[in-house]
C-alpha positions as CSV (number, residue, x, y, z in Angstrom):
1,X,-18.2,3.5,-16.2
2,X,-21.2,4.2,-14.0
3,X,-21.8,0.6,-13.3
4,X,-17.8,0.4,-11.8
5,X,-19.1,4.2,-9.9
6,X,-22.2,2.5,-8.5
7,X,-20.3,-0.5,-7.4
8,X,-17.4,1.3,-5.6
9,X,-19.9,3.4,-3.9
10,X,-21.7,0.4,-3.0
11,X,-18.2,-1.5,-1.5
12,X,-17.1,1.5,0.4
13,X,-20.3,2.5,2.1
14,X,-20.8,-0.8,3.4
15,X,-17.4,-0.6,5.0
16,X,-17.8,2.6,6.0
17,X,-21.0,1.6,8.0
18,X,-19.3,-1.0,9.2
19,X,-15.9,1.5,10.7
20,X,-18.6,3.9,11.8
21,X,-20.4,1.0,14.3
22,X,-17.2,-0.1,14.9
23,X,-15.7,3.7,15.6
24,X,-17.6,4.0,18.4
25,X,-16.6,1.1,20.5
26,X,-13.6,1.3,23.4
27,X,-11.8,-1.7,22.2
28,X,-10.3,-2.5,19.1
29,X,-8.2,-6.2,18.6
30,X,-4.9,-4.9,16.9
31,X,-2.8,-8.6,16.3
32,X,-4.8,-10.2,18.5
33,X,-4.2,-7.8,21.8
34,X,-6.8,-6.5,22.9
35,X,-6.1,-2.9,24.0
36,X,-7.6,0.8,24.6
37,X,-8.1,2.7,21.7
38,X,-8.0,5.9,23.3
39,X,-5.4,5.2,26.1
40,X,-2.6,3.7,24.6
41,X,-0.4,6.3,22.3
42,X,2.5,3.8,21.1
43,X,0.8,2.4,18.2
44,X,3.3,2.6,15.2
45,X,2.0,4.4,12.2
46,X,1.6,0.9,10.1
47,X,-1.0,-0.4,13.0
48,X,-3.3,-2.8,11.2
49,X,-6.4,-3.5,13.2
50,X,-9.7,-5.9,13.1
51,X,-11.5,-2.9,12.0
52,X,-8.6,-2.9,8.9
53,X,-9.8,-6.7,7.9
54,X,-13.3,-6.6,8.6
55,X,-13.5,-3.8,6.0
56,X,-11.5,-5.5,3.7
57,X,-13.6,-8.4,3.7
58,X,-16.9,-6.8,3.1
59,X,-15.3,-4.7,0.0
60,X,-13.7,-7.6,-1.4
61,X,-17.5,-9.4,-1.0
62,X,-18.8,-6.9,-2.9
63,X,-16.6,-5.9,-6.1
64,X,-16.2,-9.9,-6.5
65,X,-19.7,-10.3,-6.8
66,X,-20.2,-6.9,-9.3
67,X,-16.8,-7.5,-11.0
68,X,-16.0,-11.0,-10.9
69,X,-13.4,-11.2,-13.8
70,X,-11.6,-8.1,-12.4
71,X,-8.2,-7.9,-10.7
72,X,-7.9,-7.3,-6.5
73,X,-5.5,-5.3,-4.7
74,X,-5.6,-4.4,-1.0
75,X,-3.6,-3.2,1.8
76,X,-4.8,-6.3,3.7
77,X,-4.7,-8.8,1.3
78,X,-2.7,-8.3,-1.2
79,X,-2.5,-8.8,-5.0
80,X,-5.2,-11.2,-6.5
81,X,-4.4,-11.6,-10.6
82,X,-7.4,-12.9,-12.5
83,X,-5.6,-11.9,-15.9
84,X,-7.8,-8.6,-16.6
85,X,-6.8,-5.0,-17.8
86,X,-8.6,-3.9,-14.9
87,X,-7.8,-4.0,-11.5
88,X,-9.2,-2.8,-8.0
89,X,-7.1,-1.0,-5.6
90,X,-8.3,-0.6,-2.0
91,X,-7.1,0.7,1.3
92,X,-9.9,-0.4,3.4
93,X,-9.1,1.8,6.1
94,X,-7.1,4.5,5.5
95,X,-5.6,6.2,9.0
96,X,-5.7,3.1,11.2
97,X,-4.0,5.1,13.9
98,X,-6.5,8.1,14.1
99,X,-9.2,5.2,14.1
100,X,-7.7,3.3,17.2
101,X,-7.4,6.6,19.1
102,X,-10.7,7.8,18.1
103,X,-9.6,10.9,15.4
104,X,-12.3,10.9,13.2
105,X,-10.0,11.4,9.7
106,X,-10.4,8.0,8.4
107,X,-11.2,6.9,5.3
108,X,-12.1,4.2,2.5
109,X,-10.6,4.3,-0.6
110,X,-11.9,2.6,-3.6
111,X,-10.4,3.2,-7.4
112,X,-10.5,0.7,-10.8
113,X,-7.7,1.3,-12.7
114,X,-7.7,-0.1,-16.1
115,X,-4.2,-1.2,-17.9
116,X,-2.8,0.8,-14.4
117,X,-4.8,4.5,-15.1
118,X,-7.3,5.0,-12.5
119,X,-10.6,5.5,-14.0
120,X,-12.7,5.7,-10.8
121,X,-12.3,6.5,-7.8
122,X,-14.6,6.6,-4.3
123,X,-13.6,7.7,-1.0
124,X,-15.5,7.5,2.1
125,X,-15.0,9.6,5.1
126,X,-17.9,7.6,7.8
127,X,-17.4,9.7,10.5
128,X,-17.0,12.8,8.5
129,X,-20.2,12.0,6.4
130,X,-18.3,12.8,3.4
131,X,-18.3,10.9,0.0
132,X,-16.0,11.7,-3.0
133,X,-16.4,10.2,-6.1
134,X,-14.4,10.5,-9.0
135,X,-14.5,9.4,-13.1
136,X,-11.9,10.1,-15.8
137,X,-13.1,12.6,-18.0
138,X,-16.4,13.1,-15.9
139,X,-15.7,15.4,-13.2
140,X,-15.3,14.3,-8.8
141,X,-18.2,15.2,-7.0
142,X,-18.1,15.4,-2.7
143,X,-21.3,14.5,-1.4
144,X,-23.0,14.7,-4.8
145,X,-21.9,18.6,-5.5
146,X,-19.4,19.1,-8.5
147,X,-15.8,20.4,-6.2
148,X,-13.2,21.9,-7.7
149,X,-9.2,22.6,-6.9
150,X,-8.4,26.3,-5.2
151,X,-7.2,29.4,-7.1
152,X,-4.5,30.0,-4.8
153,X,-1.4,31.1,-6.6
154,X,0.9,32.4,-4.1
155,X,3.0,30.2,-1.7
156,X,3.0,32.7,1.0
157,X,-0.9,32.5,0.9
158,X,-0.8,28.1,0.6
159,X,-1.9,25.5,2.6
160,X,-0.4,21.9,2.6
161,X,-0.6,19.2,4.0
162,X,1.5,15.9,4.3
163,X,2.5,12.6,5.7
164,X,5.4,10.5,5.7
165,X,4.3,7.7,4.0
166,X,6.1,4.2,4.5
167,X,9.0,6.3,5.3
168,X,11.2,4.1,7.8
169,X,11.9,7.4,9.8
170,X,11.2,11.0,9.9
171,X,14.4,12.8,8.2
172,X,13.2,13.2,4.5
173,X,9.7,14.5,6.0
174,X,11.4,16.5,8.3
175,X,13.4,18.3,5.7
176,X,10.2,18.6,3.6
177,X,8.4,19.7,6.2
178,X,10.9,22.7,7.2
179,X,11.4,23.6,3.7
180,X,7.8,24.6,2.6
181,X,6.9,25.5,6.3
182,X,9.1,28.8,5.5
183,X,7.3,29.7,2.7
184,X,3.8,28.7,2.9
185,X,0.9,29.7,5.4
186,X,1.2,26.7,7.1
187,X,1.8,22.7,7.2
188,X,-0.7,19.9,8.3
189,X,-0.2,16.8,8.4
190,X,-4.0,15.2,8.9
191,X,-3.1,11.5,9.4
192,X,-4.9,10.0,6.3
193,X,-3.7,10.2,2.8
194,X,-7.4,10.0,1.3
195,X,-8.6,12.7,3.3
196,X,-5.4,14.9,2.2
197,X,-5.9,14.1,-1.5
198,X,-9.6,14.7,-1.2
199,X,-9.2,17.9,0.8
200,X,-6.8,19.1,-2.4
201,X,-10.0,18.1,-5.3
202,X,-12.3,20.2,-2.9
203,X,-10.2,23.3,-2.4
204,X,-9.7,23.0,1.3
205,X,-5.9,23.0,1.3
206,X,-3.9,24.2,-1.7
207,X,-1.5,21.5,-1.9
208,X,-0.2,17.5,-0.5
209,X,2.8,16.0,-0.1
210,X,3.9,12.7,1.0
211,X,6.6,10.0,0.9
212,X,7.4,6.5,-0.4
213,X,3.1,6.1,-0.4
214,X,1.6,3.3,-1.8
215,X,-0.6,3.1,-4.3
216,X,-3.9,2.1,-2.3
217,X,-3.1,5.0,-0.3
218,X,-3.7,7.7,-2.6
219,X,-5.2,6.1,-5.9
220,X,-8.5,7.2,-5.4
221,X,-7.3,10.5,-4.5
222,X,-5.1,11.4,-7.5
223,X,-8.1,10.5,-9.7
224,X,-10.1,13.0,-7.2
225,X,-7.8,15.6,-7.7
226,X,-7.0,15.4,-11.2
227,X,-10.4,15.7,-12.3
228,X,-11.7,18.4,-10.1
229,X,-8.6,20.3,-11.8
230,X,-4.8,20.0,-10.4
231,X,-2.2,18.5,-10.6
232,X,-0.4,15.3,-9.8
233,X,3.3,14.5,-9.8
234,X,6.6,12.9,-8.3
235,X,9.0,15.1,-7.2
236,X,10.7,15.5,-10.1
237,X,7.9,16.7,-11.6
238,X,7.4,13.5,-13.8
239,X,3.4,12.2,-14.2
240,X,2.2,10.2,-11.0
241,X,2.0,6.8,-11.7
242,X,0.5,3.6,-9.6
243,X,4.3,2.7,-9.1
244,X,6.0,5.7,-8.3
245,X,6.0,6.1,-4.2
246,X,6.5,10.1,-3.7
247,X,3.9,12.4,-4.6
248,X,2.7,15.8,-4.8
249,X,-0.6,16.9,-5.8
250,X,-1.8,20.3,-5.8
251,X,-4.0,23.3,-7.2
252,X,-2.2,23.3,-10.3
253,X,-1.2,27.1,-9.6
254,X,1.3,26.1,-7.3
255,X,2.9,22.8,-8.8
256,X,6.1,24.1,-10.5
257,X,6.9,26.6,-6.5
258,X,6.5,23.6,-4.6
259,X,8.7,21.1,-6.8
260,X,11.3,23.9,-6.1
261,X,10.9,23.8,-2.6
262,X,10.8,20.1,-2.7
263,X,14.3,20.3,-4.7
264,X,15.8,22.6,-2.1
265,X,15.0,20.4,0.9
266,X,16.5,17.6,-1.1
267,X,14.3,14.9,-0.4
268,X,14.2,14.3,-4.6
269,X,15.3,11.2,-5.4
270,X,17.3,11.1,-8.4
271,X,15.4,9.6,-12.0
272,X,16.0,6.3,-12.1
273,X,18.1,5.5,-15.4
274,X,16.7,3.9,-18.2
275,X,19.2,1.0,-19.2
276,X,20.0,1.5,-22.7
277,X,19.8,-1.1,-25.1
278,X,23.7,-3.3,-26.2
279,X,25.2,-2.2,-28.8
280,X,26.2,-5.6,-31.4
């Protein structure tokens, strides 16, 4: 499992460097417009940019050569099925939109999953200088130091924070916003699922929530958080997996009060049924 550690680390940094010299530039080709980062605030959420495949490309480079036999999934590039329990799963650059308009909550996110259960997991904040790496069973680390979830018990003393996700428009996040807003300390919403997840694992904020997310988003992450001690889950409370699209990770302490908010607001979709098997 180090080797897959070692080579994750090795993928992401080089992105990273690459987002980093790439960071500090004006310009930025989004579909083949060339347009200010800084200047132009109408970029949709789901803005994919050069930086987006140029990262892609040098990650992909790299686990191919490591992990030839190994399955490839990324935002940019999609599903890549070499028949093996283990697959890669890669958001390249996670927060496009804070990239383009120079916000420096960015990240790469790297995570093996084997027969779908992360098992590693690297993220890489370049701008931030921060590294989280993650192995089941073996702890996450943030810059090399052993992190660990917060003790916060109380809602009225949390922290969250949250994004919308792929949602299509802002009503469910609204609702979920409002609803813990009243009983918490406060509600961010940061602009990078990565950095949220990661900044659960190290005890910055006590909680995240987010909406209809996919898997590269927050892979990584849930691995993060999980082992440096709290919890993952839908909505209803049910086990996160690589499928499921709304999620809520958290201290632990808190899980069960936020589900309840979550339930109030309702933005929890209902358990899809399990078709039962014909009777002869």
């Amino acid at each position: 499992m180090q080797y897959f550690a070692d080579s994750a680390v090795k993928a992401a940094t080089l992105a990273g460097q690459a987002l980093a010299r790439n960071f500090r530039k004006h310009h930025a080709s989004v579909y083949g417009a060339e347009i200010l980062s800084v200047g132009n605030r109408t970029l949709s959420k789901e803005v994919t940019s050069s930086n987006d495949h140029e990262a892609d490309r040098l990650i992909i480079e790299v686990l191919s050569k490591e992990c030839p036999s190994h399955n490839m999934l990324t935002e940019e590039t999609g599903f890549v099925d070499n028949g093996s329990p283990y697959t890669w799963i890669v958001d390249p650059l996670d927060g496009s939109s804070n990239f383009l308009n120079h916000n420096p909550f960015f990240a790469v996110s790297v995570c093996l999953a084997y027969n779908n259960v992360p098992i590693t997991g690297v993220i890489l904040a370049p701008f931030l200088e921060e590294m989280v790496v993650a192995r089941k069973g073996q702890g996450c680390t943030l810059n090399g130091r052993r992190v660990t979830v917060s003790t916060t018990s109380e809602l009225s003393r949390a922290y969250i924070v949250g994004c919308p996700g792929g949602e299509k428009n802002n009503i469910r996040f609204s609702k979920m916003e409002y609803a813990l807003h009243r009983q918490i300390k406060d509600f961010r919403k940061i602009g990078s699922a990565a950095v949220e997840c990661y900044m659960v694992a190290a005890g910055r904020v006590d909680g995240f929530t987010t909406l209809n997310i996919s898997s590269w988003d927050v892979a990584a992450g849930v691995l993060a958080a999980q082992e440096a001690g709290g919890r993952v889950s839908d909505f209803n409370g049910d086990p996160w997996t690589l499928d499921q699209t709304d999620l809520l990770v958290s201290n632990g302490l808190l899980h069960n009060d936020i589900l309840s908010e979550l339930k109030s607001a309702e933005v929890v979709k209902p358990k899809r049924k399990v078709k039962e098997p014909e009777t002869v």
